[in-house]
C-alpha positions in Angstrom: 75.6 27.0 -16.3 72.0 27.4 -17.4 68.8 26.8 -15.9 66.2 23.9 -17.3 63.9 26.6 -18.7 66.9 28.4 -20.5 68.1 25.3 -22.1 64.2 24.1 -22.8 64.3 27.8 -24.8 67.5 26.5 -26.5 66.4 23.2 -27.7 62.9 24.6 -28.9 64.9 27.5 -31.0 66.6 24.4 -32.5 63.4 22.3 -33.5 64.2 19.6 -31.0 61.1 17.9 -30.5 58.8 18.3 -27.1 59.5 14.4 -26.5 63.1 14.7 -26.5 62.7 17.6 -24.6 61.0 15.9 -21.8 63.5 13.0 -21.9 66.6 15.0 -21.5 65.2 17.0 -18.9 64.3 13.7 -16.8 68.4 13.0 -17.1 69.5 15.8 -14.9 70.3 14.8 -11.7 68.3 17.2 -9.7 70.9 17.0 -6.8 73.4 18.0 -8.8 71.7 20.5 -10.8 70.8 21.9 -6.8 74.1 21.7 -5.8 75.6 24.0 -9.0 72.9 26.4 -8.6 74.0 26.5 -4.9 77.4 26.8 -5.7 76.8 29.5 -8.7 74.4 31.6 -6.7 76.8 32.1 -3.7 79.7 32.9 -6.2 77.8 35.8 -8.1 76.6 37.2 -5.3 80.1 37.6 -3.6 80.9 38.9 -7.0 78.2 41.6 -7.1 79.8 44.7 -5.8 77.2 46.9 -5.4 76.2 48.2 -1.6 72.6 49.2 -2.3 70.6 46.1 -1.4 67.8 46.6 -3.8 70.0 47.3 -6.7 72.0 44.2 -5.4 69.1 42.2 -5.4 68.1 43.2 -8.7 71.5 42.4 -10.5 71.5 38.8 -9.2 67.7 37.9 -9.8 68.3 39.4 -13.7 71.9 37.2 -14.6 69.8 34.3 -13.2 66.7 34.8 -14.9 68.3 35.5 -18.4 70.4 32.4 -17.6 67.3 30.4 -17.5 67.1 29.2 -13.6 63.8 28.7 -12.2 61.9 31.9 -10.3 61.5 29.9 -7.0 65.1 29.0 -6.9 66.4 32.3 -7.7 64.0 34.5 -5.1 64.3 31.5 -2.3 68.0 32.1 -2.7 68.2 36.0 -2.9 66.8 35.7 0.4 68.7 33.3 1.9 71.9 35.1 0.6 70.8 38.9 2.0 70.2 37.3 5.5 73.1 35.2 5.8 75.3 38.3 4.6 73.7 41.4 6.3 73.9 39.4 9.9 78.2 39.6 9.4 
């Protein structure tokens, strides 16, 4: 379950060529790769059992980030997440 920049990072560390790079990346379904970030993101947070919102935040934004998913993603969601679960 890794981001596009984490497995860009991977394929570099393994002297894949930028070319190659590019073409792979143009394969991923972006739906799809949308829909498991979805899916992922509303999983770990359920799983994060920390009560201190900023802490909470921090844990999630940090397993994403060192899992290679994109900044926008993973901050758009963090949000979305925190309002959607402090209005229950």
């Amino acid at each position: 379950n890794w981001g596009k920049i984490r497995i860009v990072n991977e394929l570099k560390l393994r002297n894949i060529s930028a070319n190659i790079i590019k073409i792979a990346l143009k394969e991923i379904n972006e739906t799809a790769y949308y829909d498991l970030f979805e899916e992922i993101s509303l999983k770990h947070w359920q799983s994060i059992s920390e009560k201190n919102t900023l802490k909470k935040r921090k844990k999630f934004c940090d397993y994403f980030i060192r899992k290679g998913w994109e900044n926008d993603f993973i901050y758009e969601k963090v949000k979305q997440l925190e309002s959607e679960f402090n209005n229950i």
